[in-house]
Biopython code that builds the backbone (N, CA, C, O; Angstrom):
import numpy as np
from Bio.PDB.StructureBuilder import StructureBuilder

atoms = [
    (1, "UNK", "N", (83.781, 79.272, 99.271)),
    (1, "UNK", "CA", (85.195, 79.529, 99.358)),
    (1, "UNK", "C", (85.849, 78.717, 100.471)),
    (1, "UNK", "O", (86.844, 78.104, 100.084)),
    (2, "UNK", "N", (85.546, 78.565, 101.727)),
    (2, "UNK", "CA", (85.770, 77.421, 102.898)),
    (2, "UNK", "C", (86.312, 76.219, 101.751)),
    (2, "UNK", "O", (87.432, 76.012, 101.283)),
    (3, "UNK", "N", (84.895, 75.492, 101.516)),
    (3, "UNK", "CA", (85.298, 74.288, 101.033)),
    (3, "UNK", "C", (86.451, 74.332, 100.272)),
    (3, "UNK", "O", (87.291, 73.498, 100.611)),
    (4, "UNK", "N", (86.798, 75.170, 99.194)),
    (4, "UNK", "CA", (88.277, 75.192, 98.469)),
    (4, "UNK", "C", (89.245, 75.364, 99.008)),
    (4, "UNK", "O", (90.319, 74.951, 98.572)),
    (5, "UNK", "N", (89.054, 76.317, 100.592)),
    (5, "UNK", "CA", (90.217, 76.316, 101.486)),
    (5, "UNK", "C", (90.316, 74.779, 102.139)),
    (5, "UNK", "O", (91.409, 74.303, 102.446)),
    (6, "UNK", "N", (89.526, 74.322, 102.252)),
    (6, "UNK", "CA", (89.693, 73.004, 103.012)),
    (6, "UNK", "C", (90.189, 71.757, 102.589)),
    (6, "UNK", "O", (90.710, 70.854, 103.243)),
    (7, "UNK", "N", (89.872, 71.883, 101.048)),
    (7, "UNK", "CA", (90.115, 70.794, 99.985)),
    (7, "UNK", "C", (91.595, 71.312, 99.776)),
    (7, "UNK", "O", (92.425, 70.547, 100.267)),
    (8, "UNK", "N", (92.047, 72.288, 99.241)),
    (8, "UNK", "CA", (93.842, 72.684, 99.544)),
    (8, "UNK", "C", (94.595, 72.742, 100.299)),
    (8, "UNK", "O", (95.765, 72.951, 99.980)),
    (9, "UNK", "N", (94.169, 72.561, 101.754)),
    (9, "UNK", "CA", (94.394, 72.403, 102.374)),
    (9, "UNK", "C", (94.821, 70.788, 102.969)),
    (9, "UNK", "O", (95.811, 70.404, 103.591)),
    (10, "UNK", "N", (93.805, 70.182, 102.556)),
    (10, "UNK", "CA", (94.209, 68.550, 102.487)),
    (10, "UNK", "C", (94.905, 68.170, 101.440)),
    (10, "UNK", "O", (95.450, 67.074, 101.575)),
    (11, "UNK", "N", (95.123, 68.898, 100.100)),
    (11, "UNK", "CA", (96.096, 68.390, 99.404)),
    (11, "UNK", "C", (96.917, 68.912, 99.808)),
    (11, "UNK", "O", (97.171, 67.775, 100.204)),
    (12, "UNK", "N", (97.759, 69.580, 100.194)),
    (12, "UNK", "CA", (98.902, 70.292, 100.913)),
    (12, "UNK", "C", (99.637, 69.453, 101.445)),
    (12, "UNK", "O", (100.743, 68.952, 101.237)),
    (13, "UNK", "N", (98.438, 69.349, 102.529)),
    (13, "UNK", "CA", (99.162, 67.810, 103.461)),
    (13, "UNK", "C", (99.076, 66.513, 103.515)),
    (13, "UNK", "O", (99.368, 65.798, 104.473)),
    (14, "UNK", "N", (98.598, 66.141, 102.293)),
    (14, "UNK", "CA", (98.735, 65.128, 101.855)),
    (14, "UNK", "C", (99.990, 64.705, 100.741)),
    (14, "UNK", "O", (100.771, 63.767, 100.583)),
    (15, "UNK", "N", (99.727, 65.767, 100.204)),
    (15, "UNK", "CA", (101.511, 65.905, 99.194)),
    (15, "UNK", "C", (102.515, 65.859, 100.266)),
    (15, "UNK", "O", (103.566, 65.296, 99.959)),
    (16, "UNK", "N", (102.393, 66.455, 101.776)),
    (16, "UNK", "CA", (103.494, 66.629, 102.433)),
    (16, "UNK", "C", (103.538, 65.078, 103.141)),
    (16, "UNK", "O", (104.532, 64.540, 103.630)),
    (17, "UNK", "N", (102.431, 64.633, 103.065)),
    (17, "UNK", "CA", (102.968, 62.954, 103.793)),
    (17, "UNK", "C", (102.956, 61.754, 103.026)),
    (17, "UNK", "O", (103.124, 60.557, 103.254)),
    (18, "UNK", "N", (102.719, 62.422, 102.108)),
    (18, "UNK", "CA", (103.539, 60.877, 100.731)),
    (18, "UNK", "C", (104.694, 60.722, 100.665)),
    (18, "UNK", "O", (105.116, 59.585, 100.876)),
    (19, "UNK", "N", (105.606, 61.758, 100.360)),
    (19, "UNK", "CA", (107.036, 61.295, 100.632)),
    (19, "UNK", "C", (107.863, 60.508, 102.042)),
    (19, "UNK", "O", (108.961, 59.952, 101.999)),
    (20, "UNK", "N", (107.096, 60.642, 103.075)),
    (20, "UNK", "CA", (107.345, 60.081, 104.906)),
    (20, "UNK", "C", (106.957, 59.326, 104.276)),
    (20, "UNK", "O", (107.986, 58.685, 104.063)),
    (21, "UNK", "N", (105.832, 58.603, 103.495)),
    (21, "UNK", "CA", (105.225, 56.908, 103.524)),
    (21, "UNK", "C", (106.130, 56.254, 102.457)),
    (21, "UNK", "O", (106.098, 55.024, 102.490)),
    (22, "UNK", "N", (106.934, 56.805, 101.513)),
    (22, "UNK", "CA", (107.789, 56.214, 100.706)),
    (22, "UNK", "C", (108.761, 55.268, 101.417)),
    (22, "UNK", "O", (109.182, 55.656, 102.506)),
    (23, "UNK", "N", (109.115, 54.257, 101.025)),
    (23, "UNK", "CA", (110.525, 53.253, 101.827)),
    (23, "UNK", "C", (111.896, 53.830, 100.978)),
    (23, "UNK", "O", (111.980, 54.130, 99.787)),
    (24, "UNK", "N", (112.763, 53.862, 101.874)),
    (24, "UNK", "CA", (114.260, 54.038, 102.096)),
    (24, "UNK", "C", (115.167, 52.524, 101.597)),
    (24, "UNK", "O", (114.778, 51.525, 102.201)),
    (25, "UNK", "N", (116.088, 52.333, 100.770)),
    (25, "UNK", "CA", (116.510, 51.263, 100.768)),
    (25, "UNK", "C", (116.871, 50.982, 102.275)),
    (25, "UNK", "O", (116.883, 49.756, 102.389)),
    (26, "UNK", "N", (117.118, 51.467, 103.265)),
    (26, "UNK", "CA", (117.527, 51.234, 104.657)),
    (26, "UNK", "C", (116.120, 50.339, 105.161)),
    (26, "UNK", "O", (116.164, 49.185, 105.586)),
    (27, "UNK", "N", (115.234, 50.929, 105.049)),
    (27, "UNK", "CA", (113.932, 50.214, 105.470)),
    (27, "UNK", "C", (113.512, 48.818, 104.891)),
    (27, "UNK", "O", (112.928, 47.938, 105.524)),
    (28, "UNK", "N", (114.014, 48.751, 103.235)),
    (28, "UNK", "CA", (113.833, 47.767, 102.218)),
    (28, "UNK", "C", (114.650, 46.549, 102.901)),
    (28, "UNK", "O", (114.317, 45.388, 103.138)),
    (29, "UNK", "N", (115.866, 47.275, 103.129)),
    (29, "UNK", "CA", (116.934, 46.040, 103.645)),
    (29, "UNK", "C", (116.468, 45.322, 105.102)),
    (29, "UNK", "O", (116.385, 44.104, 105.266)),
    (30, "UNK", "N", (116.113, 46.594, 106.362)),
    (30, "UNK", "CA", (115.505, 45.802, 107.436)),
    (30, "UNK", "C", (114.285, 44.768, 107.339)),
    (30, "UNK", "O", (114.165, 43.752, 108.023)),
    (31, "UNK", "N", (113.150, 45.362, 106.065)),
    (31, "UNK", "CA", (112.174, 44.579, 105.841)),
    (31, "UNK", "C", (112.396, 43.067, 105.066)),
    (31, "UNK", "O", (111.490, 42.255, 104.877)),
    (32, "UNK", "N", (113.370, 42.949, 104.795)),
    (32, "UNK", "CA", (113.442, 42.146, 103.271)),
    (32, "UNK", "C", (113.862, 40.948, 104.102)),
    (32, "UNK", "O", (113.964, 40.205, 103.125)),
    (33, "UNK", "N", (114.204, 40.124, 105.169)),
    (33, "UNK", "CA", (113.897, 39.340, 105.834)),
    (33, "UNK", "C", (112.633, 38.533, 106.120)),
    (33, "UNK", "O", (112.352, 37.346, 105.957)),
    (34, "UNK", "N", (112.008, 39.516, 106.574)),
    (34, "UNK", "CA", (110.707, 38.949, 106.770)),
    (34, "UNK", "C", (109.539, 38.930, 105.698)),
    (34, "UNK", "O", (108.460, 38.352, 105.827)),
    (35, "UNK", "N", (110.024, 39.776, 104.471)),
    (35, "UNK", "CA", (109.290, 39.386, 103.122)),
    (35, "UNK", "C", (109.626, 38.198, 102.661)),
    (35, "UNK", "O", (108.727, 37.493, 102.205)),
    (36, "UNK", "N", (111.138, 37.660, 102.679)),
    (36, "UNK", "CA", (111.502, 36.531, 102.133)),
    (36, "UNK", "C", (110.750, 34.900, 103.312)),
    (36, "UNK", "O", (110.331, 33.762, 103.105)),
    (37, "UNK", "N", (110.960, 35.723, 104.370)),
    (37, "UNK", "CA", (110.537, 34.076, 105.275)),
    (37, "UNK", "C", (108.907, 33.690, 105.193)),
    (37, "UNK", "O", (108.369, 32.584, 105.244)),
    (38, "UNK", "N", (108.219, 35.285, 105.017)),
    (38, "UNK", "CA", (106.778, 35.197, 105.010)),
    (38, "UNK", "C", (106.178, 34.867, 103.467)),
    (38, "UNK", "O", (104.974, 35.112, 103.399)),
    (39, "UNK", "N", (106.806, 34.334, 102.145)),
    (39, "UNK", "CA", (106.926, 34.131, 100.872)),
    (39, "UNK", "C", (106.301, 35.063, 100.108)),
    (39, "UNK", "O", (105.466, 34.861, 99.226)),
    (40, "UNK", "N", (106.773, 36.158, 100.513)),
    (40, "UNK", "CA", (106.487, 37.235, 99.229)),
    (40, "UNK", "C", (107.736, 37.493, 98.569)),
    (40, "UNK", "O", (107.543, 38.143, 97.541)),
    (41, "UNK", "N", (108.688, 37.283, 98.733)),
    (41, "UNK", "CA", (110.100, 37.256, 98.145)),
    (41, "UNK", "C", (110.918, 36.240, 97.776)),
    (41, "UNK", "O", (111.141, 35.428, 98.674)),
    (42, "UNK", "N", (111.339, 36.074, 96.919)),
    (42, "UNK", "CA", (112.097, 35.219, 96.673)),
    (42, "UNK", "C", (113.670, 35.612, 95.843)),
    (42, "UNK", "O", (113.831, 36.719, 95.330)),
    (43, "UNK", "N", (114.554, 34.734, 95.818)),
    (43, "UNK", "CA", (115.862, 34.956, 94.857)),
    (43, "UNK", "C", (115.987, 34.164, 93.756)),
    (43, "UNK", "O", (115.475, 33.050, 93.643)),
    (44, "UNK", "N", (116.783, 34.820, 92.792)),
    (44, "UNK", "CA", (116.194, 34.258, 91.193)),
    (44, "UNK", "C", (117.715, 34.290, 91.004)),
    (44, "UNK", "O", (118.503, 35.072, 91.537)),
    (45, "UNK", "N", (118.083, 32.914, 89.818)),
    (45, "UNK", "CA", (119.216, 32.846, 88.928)),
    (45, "UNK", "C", (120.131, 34.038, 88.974)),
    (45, "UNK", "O", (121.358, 34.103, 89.053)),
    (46, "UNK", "N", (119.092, 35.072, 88.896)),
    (46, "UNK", "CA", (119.560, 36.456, 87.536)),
    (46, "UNK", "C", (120.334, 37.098, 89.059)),
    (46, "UNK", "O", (120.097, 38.298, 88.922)),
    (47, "UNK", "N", (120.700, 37.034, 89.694)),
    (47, "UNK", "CA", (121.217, 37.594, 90.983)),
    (47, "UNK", "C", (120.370, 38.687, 91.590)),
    (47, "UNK", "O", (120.892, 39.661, 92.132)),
    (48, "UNK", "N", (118.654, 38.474, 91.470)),
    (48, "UNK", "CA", (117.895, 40.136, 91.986)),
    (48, "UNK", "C", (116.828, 38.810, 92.529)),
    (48, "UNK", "O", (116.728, 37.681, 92.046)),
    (49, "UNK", "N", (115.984, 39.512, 93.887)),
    (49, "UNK", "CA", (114.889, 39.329, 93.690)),
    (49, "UNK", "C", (113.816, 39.235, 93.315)),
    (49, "UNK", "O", (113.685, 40.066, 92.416)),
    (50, "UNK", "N", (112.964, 38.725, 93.456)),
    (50, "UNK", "CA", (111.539, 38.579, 92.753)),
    (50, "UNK", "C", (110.172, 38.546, 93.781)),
    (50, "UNK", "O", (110.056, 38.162, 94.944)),
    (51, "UNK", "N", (109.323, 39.048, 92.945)),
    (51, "UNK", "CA", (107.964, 38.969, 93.832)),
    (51, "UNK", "C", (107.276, 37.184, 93.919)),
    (51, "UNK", "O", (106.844, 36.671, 92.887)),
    (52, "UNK", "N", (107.268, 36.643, 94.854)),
    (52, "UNK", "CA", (106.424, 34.975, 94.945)),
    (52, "UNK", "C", (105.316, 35.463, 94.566)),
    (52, "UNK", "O", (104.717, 35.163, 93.533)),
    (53, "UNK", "N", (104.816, 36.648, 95.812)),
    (53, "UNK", "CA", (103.298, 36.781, 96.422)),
    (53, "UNK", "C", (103.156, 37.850, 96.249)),
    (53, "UNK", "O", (103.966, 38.356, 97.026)),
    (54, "UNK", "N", (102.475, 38.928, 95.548)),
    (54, "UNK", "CA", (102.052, 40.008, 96.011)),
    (54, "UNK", "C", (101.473, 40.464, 96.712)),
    (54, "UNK", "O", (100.519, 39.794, 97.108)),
    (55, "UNK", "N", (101.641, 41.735, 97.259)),
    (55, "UNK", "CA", (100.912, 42.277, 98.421)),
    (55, "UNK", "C", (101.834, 43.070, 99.443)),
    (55, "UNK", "O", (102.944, 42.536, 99.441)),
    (56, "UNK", "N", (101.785, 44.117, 100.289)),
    (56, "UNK", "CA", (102.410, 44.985, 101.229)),
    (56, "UNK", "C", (103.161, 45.979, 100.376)),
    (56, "UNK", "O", (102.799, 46.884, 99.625)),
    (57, "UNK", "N", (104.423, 45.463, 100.781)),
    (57, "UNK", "CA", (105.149, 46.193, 100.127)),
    (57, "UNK", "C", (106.692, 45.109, 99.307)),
    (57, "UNK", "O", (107.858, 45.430, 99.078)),
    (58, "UNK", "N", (106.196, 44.260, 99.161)),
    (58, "UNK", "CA", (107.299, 43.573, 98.277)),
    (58, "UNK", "C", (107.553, 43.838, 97.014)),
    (58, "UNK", "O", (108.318, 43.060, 96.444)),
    (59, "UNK", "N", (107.091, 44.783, 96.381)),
    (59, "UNK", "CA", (107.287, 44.710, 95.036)),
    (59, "UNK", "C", (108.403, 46.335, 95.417)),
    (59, "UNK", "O", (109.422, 46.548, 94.760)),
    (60, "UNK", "N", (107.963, 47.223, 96.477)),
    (60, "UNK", "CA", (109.101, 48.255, 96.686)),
    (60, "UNK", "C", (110.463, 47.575, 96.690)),
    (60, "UNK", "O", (111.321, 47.515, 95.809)),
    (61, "UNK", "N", (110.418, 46.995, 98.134)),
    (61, "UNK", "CA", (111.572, 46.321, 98.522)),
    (61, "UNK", "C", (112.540, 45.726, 97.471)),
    (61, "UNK", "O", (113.765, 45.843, 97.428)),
    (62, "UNK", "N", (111.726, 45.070, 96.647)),
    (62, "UNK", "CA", (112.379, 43.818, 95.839)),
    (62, "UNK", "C", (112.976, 45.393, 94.881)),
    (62, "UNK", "O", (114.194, 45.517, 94.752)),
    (63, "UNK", "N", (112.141, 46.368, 94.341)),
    (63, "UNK", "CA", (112.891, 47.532, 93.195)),
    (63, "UNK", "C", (113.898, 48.101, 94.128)),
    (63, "UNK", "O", (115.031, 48.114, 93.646)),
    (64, "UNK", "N", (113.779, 48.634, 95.481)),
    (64, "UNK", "CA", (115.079, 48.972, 96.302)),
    (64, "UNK", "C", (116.145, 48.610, 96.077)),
    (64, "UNK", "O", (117.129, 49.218, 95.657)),
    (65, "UNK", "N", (115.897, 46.970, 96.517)),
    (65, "UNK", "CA", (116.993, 46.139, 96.690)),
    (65, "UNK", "C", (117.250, 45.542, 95.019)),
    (65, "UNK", "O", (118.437, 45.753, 94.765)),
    (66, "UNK", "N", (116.953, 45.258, 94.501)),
    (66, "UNK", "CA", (117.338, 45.517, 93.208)),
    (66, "UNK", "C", (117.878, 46.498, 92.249)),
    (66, "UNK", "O", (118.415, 46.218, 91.177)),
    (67, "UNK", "N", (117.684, 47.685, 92.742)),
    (67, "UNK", "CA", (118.343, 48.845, 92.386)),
    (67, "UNK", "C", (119.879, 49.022, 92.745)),
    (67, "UNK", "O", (120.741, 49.352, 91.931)),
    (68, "UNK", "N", (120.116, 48.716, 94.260)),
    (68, "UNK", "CA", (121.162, 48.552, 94.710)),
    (68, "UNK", "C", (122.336, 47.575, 94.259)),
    (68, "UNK", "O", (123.482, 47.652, 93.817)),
    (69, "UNK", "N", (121.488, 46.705, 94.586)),
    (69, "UNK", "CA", (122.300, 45.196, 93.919)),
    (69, "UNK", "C", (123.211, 45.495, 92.399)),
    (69, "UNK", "O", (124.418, 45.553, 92.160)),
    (70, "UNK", "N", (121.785, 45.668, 91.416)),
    (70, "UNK", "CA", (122.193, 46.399, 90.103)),
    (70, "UNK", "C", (123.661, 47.328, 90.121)),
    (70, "UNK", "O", (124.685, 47.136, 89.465)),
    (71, "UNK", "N", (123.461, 48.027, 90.775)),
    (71, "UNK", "CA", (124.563, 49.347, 91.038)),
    (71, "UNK", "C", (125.904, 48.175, 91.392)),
    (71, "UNK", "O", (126.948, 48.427, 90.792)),
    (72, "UNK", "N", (125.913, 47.341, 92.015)),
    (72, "UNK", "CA", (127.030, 46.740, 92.753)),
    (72, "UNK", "C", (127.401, 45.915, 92.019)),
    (72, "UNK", "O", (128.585, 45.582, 91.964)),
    (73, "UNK", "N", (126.453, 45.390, 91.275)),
    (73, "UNK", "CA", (127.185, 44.550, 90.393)),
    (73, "UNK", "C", (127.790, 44.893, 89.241)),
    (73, "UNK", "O", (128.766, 44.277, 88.812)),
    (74, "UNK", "N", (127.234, 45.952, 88.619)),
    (74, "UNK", "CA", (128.032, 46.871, 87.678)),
    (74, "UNK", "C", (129.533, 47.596, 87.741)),
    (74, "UNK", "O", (130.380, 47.974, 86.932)),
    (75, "UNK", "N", (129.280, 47.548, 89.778)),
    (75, "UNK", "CA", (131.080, 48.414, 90.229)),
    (75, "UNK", "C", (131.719, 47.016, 89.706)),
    (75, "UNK", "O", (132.390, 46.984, 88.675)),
    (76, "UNK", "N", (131.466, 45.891, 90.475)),
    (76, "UNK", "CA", (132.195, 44.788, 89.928)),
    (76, "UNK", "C", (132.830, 44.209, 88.876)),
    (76, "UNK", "O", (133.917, 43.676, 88.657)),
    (77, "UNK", "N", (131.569, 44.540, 88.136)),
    (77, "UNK", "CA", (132.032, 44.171, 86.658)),
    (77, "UNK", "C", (133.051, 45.046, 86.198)),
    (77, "UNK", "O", (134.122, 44.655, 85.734)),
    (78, "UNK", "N", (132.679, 46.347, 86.343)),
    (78, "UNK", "CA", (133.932, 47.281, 85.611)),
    (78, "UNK", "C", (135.000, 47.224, 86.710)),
    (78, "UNK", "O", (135.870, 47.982, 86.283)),
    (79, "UNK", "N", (135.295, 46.879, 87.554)),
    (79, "UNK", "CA", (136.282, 46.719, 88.497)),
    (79, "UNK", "C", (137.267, 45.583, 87.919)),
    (79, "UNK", "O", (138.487, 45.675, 87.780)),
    (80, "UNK", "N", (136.379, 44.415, 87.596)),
    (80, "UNK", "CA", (137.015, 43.454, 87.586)),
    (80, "UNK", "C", (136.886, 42.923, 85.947)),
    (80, "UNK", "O", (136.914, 41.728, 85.655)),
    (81, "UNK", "N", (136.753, 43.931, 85.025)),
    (81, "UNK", "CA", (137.035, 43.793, 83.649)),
    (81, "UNK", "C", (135.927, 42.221, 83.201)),
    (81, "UNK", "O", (136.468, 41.218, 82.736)),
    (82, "UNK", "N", (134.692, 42.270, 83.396)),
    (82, "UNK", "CA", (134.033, 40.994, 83.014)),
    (82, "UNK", "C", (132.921, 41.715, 82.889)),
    (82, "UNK", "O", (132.703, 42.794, 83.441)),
    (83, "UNK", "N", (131.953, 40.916, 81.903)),
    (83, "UNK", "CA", (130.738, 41.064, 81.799)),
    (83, "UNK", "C", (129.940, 41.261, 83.009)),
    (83, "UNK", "O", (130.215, 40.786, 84.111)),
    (84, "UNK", "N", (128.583, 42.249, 82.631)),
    (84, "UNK", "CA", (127.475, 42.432, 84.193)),
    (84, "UNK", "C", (126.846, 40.803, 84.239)),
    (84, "UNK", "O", (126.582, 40.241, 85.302)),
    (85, "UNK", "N", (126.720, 40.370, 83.312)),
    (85, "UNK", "CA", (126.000, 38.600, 83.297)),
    (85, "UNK", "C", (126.856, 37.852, 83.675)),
    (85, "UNK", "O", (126.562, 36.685, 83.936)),
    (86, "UNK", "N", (128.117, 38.311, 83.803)),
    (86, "UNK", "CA", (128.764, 36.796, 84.265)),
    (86, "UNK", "C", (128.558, 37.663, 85.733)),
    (86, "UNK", "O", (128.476, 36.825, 86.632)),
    (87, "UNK", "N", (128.472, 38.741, 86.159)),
    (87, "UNK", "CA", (128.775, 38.818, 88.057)),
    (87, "UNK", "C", (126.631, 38.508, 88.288)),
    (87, "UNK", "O", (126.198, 37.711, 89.120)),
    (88, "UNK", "N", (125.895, 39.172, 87.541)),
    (88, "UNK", "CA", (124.707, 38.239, 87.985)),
    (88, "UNK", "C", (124.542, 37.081, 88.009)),
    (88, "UNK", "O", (123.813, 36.650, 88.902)),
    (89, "UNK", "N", (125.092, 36.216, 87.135)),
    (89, "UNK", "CA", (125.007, 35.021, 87.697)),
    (89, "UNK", "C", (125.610, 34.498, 88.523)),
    (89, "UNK", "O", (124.925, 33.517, 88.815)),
    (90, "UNK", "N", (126.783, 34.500, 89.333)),
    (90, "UNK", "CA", (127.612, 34.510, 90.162)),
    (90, "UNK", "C", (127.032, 34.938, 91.238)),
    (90, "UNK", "O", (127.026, 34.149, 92.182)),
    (91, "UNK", "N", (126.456, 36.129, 91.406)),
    (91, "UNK", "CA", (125.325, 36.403, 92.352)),
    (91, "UNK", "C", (124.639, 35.890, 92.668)),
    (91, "UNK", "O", (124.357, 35.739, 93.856)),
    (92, "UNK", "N", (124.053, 35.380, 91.680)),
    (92, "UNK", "CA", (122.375, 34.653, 91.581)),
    (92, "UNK", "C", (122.576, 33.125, 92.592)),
    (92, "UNK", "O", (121.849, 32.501, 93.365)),
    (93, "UNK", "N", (123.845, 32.992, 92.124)),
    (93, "UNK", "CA", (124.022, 31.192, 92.433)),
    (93, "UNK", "C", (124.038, 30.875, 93.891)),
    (93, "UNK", "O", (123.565, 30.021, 94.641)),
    (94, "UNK", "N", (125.192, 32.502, 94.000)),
    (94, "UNK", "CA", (125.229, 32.225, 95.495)),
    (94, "UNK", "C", (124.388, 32.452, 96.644)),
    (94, "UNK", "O", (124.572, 31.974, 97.763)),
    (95, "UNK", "N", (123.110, 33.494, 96.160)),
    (95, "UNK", "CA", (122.043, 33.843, 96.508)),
    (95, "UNK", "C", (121.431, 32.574, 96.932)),
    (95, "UNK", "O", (121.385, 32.174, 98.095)),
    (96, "UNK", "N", (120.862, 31.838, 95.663)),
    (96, "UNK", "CA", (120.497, 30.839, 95.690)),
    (96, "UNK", "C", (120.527, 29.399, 97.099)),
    (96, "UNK", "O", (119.632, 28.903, 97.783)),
    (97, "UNK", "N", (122.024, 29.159, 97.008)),
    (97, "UNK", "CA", (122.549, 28.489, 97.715)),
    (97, "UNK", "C", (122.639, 29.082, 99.237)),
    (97, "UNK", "O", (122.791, 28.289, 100.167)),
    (98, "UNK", "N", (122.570, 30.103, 99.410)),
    (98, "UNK", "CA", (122.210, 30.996, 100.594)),
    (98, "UNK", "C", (121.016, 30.521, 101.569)),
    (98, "UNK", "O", (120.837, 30.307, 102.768)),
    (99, "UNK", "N", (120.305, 30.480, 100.356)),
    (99, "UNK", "CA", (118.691, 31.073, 100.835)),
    (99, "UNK", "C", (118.355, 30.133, 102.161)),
    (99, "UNK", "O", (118.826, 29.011, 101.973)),
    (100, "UNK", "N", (117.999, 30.190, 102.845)),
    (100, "UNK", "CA", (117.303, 28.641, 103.878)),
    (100, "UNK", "C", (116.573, 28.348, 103.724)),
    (100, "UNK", "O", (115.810, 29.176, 103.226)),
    (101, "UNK", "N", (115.961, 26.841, 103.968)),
    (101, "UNK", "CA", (115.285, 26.011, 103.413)),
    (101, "UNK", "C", (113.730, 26.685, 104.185)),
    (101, "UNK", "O", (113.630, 27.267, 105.266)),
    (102, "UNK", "N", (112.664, 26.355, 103.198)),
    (102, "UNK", "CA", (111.434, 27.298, 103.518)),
    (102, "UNK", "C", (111.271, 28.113, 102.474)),
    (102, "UNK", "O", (110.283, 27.912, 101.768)),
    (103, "UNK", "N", (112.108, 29.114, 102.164)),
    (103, "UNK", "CA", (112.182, 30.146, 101.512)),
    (103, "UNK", "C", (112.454, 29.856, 99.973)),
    (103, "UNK", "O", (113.207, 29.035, 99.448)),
    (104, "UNK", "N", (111.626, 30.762, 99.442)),
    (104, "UNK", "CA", (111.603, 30.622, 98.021)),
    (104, "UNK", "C", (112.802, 30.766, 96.935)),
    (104, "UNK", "O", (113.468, 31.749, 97.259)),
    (105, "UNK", "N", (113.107, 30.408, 96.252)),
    (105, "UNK", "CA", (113.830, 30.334, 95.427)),
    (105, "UNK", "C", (113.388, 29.854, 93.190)),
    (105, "UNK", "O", (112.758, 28.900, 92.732)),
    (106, "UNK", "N", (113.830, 30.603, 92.718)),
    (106, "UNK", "CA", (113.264, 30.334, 91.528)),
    (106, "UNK", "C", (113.799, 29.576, 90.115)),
    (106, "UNK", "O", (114.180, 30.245, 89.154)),
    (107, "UNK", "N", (113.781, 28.138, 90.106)),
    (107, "UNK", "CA", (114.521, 27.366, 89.421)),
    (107, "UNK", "C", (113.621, 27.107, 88.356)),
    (107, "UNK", "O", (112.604, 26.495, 88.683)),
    (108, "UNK", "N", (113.734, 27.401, 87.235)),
    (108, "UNK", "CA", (113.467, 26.927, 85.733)),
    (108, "UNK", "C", (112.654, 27.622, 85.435)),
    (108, "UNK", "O", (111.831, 27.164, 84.643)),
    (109, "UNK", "N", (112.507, 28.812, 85.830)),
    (109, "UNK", "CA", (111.431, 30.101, 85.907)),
    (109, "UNK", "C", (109.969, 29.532, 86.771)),
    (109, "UNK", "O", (108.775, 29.770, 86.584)),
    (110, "UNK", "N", (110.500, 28.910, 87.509)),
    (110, "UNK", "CA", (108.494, 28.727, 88.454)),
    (110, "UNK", "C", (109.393, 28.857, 89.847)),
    (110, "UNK", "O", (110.605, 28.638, 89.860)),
    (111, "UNK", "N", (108.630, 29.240, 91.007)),
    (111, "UNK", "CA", (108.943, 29.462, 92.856)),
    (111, "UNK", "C", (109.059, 28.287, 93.040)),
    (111, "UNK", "O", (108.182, 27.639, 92.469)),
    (112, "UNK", "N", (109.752, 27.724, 93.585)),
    (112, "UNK", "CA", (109.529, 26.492, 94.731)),
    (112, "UNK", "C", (110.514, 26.656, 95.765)),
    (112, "UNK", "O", (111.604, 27.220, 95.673)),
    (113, "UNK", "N", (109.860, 25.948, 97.018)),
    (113, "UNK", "CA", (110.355, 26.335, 98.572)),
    (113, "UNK", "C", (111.428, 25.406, 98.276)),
    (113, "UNK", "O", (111.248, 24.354, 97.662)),
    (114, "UNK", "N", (112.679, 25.851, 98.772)),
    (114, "UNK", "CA", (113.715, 25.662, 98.887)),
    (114, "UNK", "C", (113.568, 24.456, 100.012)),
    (114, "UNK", "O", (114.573, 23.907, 100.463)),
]
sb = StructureBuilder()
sb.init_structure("model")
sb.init_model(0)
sb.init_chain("A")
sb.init_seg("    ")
for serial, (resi, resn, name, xyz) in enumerate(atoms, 1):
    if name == "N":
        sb.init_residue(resn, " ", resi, " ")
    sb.init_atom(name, np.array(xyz, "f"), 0.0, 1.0, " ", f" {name:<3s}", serial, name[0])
structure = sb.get_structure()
């Protein structure tokens, strides 16, 4: 009986510290700098990020910040009476042209350093 107290006991608190290890778009946004300079991130046409490299946590970040983005570009569009594809690409371009040189960027569907 111990051992079943002990084993529920670690799932308990382990259910209770998965949600603390989850990222915050707040965290996504402070991190997403140094995913993009260290090439696990990159910016694509489509106005969202993309994974270069896998590994850490870039594939959160990039759904964070893609989630968000998504949301914003949709106020836009219905704000401003136009298609969501014409404000992603509009996004995308300027993303693009943003980016600093080093950093990835994704032209004709393959990564190359900007």
């Amino acid at each position: 009986m111990k051992a079943y107290a002990r084993i529920a006991t670690l799932l308990v608190a382990l259910g209770l510290a998965l949600p603390a290890l989850a990222m915050n778009l707040n965290e996504a946004m402070g991190a997403l700098s140094g995913a993009k300079a260290s090439g696990q991130l990159g910016e694509m046409p489509s106005g969202y990020l993309g994974v270069v490299s896998p590994g850490g946590q870039a594939e959160e970040i990039a759904r964070l910040i893609n989630q968000a983005r998504r949301a914003e570009y949709q106020r836009l569009a219905k704000e401003n009476g136009i298609q969501l594809g014409d404000v992603e690409a509009i996004a995308g371009q300027k993303a693009l042209d943003k980016t600093p040189s080093g950093q990835y960027i994704q032209l004709n569907g393959k990564w190359v350093r900007k």
